[in-house]
FIDO-382420 format. One record per residue: x, y, z of N, C-alpha, C, O, CB in turn; residue in one letter. Coordinates in steps of 0.1 Angstrom, whole numbers, padded with zeros to 4 digits, always signed. Last residue first. Glycine has a CB too. Example, Ala and Ser with C-alpha at 12.3 -4.5 7.8 and 13.67 -1.06 7.14 Angstrom:
BEGIN
+0128-0022+0071+0137-0011+0071+0129+0000+0079+0134+0011+0080+0141-0006+0057S;+0132-0057+0078+0123-0045+0078+0132-0033+0078+0142-0033+0085+0113-0045+0090A;
This chain:
BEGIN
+1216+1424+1089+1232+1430+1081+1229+1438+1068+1239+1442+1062+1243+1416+1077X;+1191+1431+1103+1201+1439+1108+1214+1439+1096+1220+1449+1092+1206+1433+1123X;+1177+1410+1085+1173+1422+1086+1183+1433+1091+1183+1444+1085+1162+1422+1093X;+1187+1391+1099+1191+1390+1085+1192+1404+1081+1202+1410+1076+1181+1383+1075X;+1183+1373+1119+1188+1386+1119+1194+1392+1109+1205+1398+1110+1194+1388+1128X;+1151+1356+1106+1161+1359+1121+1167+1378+1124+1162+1388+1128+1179+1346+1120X;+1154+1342+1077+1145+1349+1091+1155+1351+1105+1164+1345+1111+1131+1336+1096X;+1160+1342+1043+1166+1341+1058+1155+1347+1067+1149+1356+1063+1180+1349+1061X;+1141+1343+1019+1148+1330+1022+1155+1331+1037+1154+1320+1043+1161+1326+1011X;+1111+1361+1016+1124+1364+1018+1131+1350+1026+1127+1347+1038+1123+1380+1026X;+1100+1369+0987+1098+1355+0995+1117+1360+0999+1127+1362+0993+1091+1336+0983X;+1096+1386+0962+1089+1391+0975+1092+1379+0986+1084+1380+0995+1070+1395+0973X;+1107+1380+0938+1117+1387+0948+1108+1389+0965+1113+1392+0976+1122+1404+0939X;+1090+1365+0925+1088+1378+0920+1096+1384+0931+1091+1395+0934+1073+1383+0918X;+1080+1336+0911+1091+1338+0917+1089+1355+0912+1088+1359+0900+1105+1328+0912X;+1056+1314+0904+1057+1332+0909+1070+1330+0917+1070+1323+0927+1043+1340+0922X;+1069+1297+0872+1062+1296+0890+1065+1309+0896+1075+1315+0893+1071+1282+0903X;+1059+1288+0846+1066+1298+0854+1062+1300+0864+1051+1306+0865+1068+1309+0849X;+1058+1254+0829+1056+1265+0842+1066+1273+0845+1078+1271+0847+1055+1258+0855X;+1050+1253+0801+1063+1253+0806+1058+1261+0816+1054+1272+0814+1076+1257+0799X;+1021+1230+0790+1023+1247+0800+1040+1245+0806+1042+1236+0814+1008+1249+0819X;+1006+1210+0787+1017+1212+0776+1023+1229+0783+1029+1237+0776+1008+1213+0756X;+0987+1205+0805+1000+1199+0805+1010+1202+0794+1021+1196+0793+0999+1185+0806X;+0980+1236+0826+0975+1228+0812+0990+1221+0813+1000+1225+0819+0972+1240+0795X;+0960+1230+0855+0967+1233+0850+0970+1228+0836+0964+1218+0833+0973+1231+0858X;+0953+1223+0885+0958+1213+0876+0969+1218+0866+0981+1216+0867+0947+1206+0868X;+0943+1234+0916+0949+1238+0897+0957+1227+0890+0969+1225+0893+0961+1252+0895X;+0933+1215+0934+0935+1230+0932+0930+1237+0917+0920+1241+0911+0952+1233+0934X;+0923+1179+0930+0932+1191+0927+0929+1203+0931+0917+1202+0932+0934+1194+0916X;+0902+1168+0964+0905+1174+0948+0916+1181+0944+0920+1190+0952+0895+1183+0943X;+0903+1166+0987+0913+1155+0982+0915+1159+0965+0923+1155+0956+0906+1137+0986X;+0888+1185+1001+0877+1169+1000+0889+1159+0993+0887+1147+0992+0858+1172+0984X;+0906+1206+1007+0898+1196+1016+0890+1188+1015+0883+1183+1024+0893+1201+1024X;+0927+1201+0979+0914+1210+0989+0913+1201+0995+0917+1189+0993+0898+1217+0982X;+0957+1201+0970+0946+1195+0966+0938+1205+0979+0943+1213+0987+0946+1177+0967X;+0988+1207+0947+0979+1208+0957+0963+1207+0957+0956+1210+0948+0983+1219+0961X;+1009+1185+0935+1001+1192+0931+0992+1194+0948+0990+1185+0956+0995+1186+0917X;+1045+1186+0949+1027+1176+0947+1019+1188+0946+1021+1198+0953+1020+1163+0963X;+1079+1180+0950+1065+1193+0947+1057+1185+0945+1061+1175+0939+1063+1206+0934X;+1097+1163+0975+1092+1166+0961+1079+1176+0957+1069+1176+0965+1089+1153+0956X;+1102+1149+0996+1115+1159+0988+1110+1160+0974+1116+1157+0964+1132+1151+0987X;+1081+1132+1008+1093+1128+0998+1101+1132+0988+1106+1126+0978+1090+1123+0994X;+1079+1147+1028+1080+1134+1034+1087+1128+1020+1097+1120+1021+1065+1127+1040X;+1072+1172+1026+1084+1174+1032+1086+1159+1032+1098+1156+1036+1084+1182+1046X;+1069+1184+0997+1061+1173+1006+1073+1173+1011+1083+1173+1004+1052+1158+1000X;+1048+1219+0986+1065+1212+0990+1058+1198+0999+1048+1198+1006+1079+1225+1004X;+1025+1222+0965+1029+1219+0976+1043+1214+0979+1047+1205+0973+1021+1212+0980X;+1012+1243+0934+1019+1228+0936+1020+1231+0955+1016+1242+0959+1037+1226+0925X;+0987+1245+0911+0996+1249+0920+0999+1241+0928+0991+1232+0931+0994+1258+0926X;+0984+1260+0877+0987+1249+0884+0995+1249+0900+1006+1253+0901+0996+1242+0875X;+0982+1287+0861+0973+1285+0871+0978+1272+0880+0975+1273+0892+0959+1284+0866X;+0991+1288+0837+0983+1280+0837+0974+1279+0852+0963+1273+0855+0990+1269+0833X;+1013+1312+0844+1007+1313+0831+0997+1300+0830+0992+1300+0818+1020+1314+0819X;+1022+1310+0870+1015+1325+0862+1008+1322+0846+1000+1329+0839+1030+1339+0858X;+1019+1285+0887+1024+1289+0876+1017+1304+0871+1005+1305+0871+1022+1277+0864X;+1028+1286+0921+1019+1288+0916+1023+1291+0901+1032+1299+0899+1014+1297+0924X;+1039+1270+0957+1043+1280+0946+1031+1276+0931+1026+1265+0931+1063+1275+0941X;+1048+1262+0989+1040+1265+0980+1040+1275+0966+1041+1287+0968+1033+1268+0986X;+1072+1266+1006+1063+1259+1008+1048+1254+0994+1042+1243+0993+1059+1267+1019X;+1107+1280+1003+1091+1281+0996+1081+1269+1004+1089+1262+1011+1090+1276+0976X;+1124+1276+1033+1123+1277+1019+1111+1275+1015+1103+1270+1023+1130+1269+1012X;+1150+1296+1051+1134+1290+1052+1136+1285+1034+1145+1287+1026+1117+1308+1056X;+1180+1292+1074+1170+1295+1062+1156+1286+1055+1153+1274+1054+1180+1294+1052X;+1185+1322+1099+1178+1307+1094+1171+1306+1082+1161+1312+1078+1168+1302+1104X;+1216+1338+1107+1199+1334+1104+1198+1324+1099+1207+1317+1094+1192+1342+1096X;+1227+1330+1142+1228+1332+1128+1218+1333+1126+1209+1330+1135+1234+1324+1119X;+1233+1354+1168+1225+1343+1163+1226+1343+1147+1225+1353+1141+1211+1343+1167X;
C-alpha cells in the first residue's frame, strides 16, 4: 500500500500568537475562531509570521514508517 499524504490542518505564529485553520472549502488559511465565532489569536498585524514548523508533523501515514 502506498502512503498517504496528510497536510497541516492548523498552524500557529511563535512570535504573535495568531492562529490560523486550513478551509478545506476555499483552499485558504482563516484565522481560527472559538465556539461563540470570536477570533483565537489575532495577532499583531505588522508580525512576519513564523508559523510552528518544528519537524514534529509527520506528512505520510500508512507505511512510511517501514521504508
Amino acid at each position: 500500500m502506498a502512503p498517504t499524504l496528510r497536510t497541516p490542518s492548523e498552524r500557529t505564529c511563535e512570535r504573535c500568537g495568531r492562529v490560523e485553520v486550513w478551509e478545506e472549502s476555499t483552499g485558504t488559511w482563516r484565522l481560527a475562531v472559538d465556539e461563540s465565532g470570536d477570533p483565537q489569536a489575532v495577532g499583531s498585524p505588522y508580525c512576519i509570521h513564523e508559523w510552528d514548523i518544528n519537524g514534529s508533523f509527520a506528512p505520510f501515514e500508512g507505511d512510511a514508517a517501514e521504508a
